[in-house]
N, C-alpha and C positions, 0 to 999 in steps of 0.2 A: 072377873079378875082382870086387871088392868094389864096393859103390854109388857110392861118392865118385870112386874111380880112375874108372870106367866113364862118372860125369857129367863130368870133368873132359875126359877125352877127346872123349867126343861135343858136346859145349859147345862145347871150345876147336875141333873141324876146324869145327864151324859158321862161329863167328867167322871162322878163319881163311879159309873160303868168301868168306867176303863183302865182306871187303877184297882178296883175289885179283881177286875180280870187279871191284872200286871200283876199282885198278888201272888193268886193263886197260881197263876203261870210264871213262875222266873224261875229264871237260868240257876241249873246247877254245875253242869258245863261248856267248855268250851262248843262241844258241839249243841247243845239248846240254845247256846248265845247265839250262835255262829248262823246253822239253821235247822232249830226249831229240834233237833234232835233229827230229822229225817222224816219224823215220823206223821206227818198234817196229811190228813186225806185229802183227796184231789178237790171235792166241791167245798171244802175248805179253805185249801188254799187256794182256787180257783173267786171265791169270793174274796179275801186276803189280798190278793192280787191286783183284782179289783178295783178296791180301795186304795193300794199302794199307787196303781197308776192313774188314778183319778185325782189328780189335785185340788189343789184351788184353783188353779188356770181351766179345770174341765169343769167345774162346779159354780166359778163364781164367772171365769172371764168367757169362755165360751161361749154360751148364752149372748153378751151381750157384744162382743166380738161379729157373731153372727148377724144380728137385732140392727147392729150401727155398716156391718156394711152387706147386708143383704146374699145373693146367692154365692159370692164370692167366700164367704166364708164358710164356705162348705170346704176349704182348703184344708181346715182345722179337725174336722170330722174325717174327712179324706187320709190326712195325713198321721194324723195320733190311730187313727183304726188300722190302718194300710200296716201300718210300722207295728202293731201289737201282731196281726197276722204275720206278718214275716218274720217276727222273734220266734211264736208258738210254733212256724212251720217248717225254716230254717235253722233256728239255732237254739230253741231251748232243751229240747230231746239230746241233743248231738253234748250240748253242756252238760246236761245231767248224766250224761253217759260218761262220761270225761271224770264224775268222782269229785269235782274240789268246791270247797264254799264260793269264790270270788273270783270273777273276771279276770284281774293283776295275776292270781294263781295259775289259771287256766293258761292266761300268756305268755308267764315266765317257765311253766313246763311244757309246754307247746314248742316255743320255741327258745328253749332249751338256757335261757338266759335271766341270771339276776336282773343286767342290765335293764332287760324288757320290760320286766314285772317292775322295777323302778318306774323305768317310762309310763307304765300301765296307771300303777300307781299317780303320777303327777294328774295324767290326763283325767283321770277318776275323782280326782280332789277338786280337781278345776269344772268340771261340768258339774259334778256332786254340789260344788258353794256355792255356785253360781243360780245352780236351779233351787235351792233351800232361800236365798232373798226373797223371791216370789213366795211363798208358802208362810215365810212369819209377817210380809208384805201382809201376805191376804187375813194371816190373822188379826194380824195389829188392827185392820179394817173391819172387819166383823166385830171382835170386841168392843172396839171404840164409837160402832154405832149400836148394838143392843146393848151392851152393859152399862153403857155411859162412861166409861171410863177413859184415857186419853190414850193413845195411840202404844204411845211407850207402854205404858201401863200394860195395855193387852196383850202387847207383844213378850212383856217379862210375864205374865200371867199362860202365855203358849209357851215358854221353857220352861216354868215351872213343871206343867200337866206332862211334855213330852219327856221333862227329868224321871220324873217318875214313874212311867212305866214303860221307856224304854233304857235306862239306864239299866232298872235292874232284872226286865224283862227278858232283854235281847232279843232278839229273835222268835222264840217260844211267845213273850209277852207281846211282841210287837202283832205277830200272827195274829192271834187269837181278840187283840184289843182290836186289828182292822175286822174281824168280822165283825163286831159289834159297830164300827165305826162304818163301816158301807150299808148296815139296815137301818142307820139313821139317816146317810146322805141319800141315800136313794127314795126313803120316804119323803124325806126333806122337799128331794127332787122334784118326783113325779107326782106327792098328793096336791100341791098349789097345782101344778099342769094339771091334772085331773079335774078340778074345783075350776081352772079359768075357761080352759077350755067347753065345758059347760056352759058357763055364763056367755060365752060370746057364739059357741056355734049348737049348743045345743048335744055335741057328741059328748062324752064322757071318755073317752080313747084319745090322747092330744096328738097322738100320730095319724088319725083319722081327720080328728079336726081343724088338721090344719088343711085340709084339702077339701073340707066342708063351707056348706054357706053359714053367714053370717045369722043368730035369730032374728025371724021374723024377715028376711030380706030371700030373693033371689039371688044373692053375689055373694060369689066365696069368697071365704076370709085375704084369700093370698090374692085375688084379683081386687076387692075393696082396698086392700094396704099397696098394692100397684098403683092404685088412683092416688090415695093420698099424698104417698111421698112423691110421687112426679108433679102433683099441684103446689106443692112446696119448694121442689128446685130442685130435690136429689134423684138418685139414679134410680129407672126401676127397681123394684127390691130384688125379684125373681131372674132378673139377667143380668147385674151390673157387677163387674169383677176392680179386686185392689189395683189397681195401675195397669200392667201389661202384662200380656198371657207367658210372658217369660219367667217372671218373677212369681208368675200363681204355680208354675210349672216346678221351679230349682226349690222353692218354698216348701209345698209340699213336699215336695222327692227330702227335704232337709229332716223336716215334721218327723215324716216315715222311717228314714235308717236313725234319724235321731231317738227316735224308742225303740228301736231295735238294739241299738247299743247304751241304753240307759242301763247302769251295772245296779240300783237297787231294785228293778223288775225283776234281772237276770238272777236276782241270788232267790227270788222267789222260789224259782224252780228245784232250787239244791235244798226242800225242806219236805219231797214228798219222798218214797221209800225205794222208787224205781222207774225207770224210762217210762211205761205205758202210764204210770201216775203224774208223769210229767208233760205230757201230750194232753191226756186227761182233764189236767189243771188248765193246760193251753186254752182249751174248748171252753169248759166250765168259766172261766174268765171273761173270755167272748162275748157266753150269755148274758152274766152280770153285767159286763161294759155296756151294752148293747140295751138293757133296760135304761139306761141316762142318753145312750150318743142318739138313739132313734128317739127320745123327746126332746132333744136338744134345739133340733130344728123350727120346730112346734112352742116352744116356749121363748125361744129368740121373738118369731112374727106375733105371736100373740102382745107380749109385755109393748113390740114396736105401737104395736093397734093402742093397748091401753095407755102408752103416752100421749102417743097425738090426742088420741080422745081425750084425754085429762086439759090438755092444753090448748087444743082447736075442739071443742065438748061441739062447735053449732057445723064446724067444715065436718065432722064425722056420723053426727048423729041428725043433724039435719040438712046434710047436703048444701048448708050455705058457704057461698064465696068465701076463701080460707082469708081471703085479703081483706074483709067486709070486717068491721071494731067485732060485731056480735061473732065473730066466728073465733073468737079469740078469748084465753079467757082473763078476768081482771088479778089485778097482781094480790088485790085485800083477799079475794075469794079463793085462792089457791089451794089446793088441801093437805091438811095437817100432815102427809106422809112428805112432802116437798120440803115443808119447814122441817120434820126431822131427816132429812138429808142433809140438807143446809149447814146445819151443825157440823154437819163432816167435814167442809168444804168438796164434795163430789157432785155436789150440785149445787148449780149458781146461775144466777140468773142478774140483767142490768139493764135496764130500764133503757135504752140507749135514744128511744125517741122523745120520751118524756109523757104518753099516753095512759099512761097508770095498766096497761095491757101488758103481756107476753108475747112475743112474735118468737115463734120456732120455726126456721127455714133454712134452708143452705142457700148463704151469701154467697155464697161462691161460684150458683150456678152460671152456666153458661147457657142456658135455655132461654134465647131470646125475648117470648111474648112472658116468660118469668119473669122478668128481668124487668121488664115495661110494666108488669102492674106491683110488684115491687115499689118500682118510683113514685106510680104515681100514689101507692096509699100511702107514702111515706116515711117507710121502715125505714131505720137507721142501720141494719148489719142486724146477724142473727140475738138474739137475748137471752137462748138457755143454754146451758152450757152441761152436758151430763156424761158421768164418767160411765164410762162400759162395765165396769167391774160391781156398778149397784143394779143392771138390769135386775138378773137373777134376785139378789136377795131384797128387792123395793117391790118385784113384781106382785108378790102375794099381799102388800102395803098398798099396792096402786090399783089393782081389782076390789079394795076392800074385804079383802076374807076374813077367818075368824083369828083371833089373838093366837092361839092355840096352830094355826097353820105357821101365821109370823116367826111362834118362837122356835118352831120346827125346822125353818127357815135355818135361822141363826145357827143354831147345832148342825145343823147338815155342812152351813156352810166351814165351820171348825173344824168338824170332825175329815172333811176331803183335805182340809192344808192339814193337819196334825198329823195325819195318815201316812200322806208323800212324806211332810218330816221328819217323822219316825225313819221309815225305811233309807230316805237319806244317808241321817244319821248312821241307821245301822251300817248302810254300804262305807262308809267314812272310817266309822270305827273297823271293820275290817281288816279294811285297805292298809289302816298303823297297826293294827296289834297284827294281825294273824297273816300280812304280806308283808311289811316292812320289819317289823323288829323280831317275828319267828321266822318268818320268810329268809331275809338277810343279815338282822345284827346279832341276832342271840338265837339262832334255831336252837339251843338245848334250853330254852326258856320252859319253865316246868307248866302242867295244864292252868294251876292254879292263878300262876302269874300272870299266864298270858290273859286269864281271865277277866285280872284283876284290870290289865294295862288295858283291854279292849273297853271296860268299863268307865276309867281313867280317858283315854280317848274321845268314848263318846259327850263324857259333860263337857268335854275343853270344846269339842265341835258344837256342841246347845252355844257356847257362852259367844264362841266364832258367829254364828248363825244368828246368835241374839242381835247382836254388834252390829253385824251387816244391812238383817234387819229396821236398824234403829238409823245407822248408818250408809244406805244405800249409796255406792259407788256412782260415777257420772254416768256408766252406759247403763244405768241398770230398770231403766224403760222397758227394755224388751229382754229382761233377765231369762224369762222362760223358754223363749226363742230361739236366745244366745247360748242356753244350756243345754239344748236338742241341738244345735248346732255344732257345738265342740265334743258332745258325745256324737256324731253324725261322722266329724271329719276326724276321731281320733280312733275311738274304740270299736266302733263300727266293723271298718275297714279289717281290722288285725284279727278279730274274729274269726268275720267270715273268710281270710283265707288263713288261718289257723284251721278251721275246719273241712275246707273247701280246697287246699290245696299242698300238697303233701310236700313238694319240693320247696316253697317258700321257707327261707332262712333267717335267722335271728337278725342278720344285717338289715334285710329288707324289709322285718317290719319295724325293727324300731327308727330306720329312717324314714319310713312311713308315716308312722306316729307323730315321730317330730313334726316331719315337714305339714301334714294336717292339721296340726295342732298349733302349730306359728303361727301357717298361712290365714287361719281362719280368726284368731287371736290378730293378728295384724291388721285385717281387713275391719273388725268391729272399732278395734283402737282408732284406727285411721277414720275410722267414719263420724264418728265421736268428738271425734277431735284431741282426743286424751295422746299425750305426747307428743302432739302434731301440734300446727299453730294455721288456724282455720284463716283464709285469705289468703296462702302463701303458693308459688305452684308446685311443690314438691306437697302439699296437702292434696292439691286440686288434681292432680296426676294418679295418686292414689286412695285418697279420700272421697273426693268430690263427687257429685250428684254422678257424672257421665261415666265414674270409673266401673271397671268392670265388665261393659255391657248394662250400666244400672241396674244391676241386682243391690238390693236389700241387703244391709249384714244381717238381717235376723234371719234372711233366707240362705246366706252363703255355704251353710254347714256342707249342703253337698257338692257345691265348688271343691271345696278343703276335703270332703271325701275321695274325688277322684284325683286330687293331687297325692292323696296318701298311695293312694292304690298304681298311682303311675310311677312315682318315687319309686315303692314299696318293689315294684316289677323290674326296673330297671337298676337294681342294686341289689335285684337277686340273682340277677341273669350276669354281672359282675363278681360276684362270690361264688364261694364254694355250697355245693349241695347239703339240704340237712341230714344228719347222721343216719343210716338206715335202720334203726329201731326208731327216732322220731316217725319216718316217713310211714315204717311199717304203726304204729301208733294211729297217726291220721285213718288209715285206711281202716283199725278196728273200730275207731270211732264212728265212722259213718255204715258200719255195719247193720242193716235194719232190725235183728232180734236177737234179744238176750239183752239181759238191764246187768250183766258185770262191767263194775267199772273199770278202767283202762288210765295207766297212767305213761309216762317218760322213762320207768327206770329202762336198761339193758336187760 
């Protein structure tokens, strides 16, 4: 059966999975919508979970995020794991003990104020829409290169799938559709690393063999791919970090509280039946996560090895001069997985010398005796051009594996963005029906209603999401980054001293919020150029390369974090104390047993 038949098929029973499930599981009330009824068993929702925190950004860019810049991107790994552990161990228990669906809820009875839960609310829609562009990003990419269809197309074809069974699912459906939807990603995953890993080291474990030699040779995989990328110009693979250890430092630490304070992970936890199920969940999840992030590393160096090889086939496999014509391969003989990239425009390639060859190398190095045989063979500047985001799904394409792996491929990679989507969505819809308009405009809204408006809610945010999608804003390069980041400096913060600190006052966190929430919002704008007018010195002051200390806006999240937390401290120690049934409140919250929940009333 030919590729297209075979992704069409394995595609469409996906799909067709997951509205089956939305089906049978939809909301009859607010609490199903909300979450799941209460009632999801832990290694349930523990797999659920999962899923929900596994995007497209851990399933399609990660991989090759790592692949393109070597140990350095272990920042990714570092930081998206570091930040899941200190949600389960900090504050997912302490939440579900607390009794409420959503974050906004938590904060504006925490800390005793509409106002807050408004603020909650903003901050929640702003990192919530910001991190959903990456997710219909990555579908519109997936569809457009299995399905054949163009970009847009795919992209209304992932609202479609996600209208359907999380409009009418909610929360119940969204559950139960991620379990289905993390035993395809992770098959997806791990069976091409299983299968590649094989072909190159002989191990069948890609977490082994990636530490393993190479078949048939004495050199391990990770010291053969050392040689090759430093005879091409780039940085060891195994030691080379993104810029300066400052910015791998604020980066990470952003990564980490930025999923700690993601609010549709956090509502995960309010759908199991009691604290020890929520801790439970914590673990359970772990495990799951931990079957993708421990091959992650392993599928990055492998797919790197199988490029070069594809493109220097005689510098890899027979040790010839990468600079020598024969170590190179010709442009007619290219393979058929390259031309179907091509199509995408994610991979491109330009002839720049006029040799009818491909030359892959970093023009950029600064490695002297590079540099000199560089000239003298000729090269004109690099000639392939390959986006990060096709390692992962070209990888099983560029091993040659079987059609049947390919289309496997394609679903995994849909089913991680549909996933994150969904719960987006859900956290979205929330945040309007059951924080703002029962919350604040109409608390005597009946269950029906509110039902109806949560419903209402979430297709306006599909059609928002579509839009943005189709529409991508000017910063929206590093959307994923930038939405770990505003949840890092906004919701983060208010949280953990909601929880962590009895005497903080409604004043200080929502100046808190604010000012995290600006300052970090300022700095991306500014960097961007977006309202700013780039050449000018009021840009260069606060925009510019130097500002800052040069940190990165996709790293600044936890700049903006300790700005909330300083604000936040010094505009409590300015006001008055919180009421003593709040304080006393905190204090039963972090009580270690008994799963009754605890709320603000007197």
């Amino acid at each position: 059966m030919d590729l297209q038949t075979m992704t069409y098929l394995v595609v469409g029973a996906s799909f067709a999975l997951y509205i089956g499930i939305a089906i049978w599981a939809r909301a009859g009330s607010t609490s199903e919508f909300y979450a799941a009824g209460g009632s999801v068993h832990p290694i349930t929702n523990g797999m659920a979970t999962g899923a929900d925190w596994m995007s497209a950004a851990s399933f399609i860019s990660m991989a090759g995020l790592i692949s393109n810049m070597g140990y350095g991107g272990g920042l990714f790994l570092m930081g998206w794991t570091g930040g899941y552990v200190l949600l389960a161990m900090l504050l997912a228990p302490y939440l579900r003990k607390f009794g409420k669906f959503t974050v906004p809820q938590f904060i504006g009875d925490r800390f005793y104020s509409q106002t807050a839960s408004t603020i909650a609310v903003i901050c929640l829609l702003t990192a919530s829409i910001t991190y959903i562009i990456g997710q219909m990003t990555g579908v519109g990419v997936a569809f457009s290169r299995f399905l054949g269809v163009s970009n847009e197309t795919g992209i209304y074809m992932g609202m479609g799938i996600v209208f359907a069974y999380a409009v009418f699912g909610g929360m119940k459906g969204i559950t139960y559709t991620q379990v289905a939807q993390y035993i395809v990603l992770i098959l997806a995953y791990t069976v091409p690393a299983v299968f590649i890993s094989l072909q190159l080291t002989g191990n069948p474990i890609p977490q082994l063999g990636l530490g393993s030699n190479m078949v048939g040779t004495d050199v391990s995989l990770l010291m053969k791919l050392d040689q090759v990328v430093t005879d091409l110009g780039f940085g060891q693979y195994t030691t080379q970090l993104p810029g300066d250890k400052l910015n791998m430092f604020v980066y990470t630490m952003s990564l980490m509280i930025g999923t700690a304070g993601l609010p549709h992970v956090i509502m995960r936890f309010f759908t199991v039946a009691k604290v020890s199920d929520a801790r439970a969940s914590a673990g359970w999840a772990l495990v799951f996560i931990a079957l993708l992030y421990t091959t992650a590393p392993a599928v990055a160096a492998m797919a790197k090895m199988n490029l070069i090889r594809t493109v220097n086939p005689g510098m890899v496999m027979q040790n010839t001069d990468p600079f020598q014509p024969e170590a190179q391969i010709k442009i007619e003989e290219r393979p058929d997985w390259m031309k179907r990239w091509e199509k995408t425009g994610l991979l491109k390639f330009t002839d720049k010398n006029g040799d009818g060859r491909i030359q892959y190398y970093n023009d950029k190095t600064k490695n002297e005796a590079v540099k000199a045989k560089i000239e003298a063979a000729g090269w004109k500047g690099n000639e392939l051009d390959v986006n990060a985001d096709i390692i992962v799904l070209a990888n099983p394409e560029i091993a040659l594996l079987p059609n049947w792996v390919i289309a496997l491929v394609a679903a995994g990679g849909l089913a991680a963005a549909l996933s994150t989507a969904a719960g987006l969505l859900m956290a979205i819809s929330a945040a309007v029906s059951h924080d703002l308009v029962k919350g604040i405009f109409k608390p005597d809204i009946s269950e029906q209603n509110e039902l109806m408006v949560g419903k209402i809610s979430m297709a306006v945010a599909i059609v928002i999401a579509g839009y943005l999608g189709l529409n991508p804003p000017g910063f929206a390069a590093g959307t994923v980054a930038i939405a770990f980041g505003i949840a890092a400096s906004s919701l983060f913060p208010a949280i953990m001293m909601g929880i962590f600190s009895k005497k903080m006052n409604k004043e200080g966190a929502i100046a808190g919020m604010i000012a995290g929430l600006f300052v970090t919002l300022f700095y991306v704008f500014a960097h961007t150029g977006v309202f700013f007018i780039k050449g000018t010195e009021f840009y260069d002051l606060i925009g510019g390369k130097n500002s800052f200390f040069g940190i990165q806006p996709n790293a600044f999240g936890a700049i903006g974090a300790l700005v909330n937390f300083g604000v936040a401290f010094i505009v409590d120690k300015m006001t008055k104390e919180p009421p003593e049934h709040i304080q006393a409140m905190v204090e039963a919250v972090r009580i270690p047993r008994g799963a009754k929940a605890v709320d603000g009333a007197h």
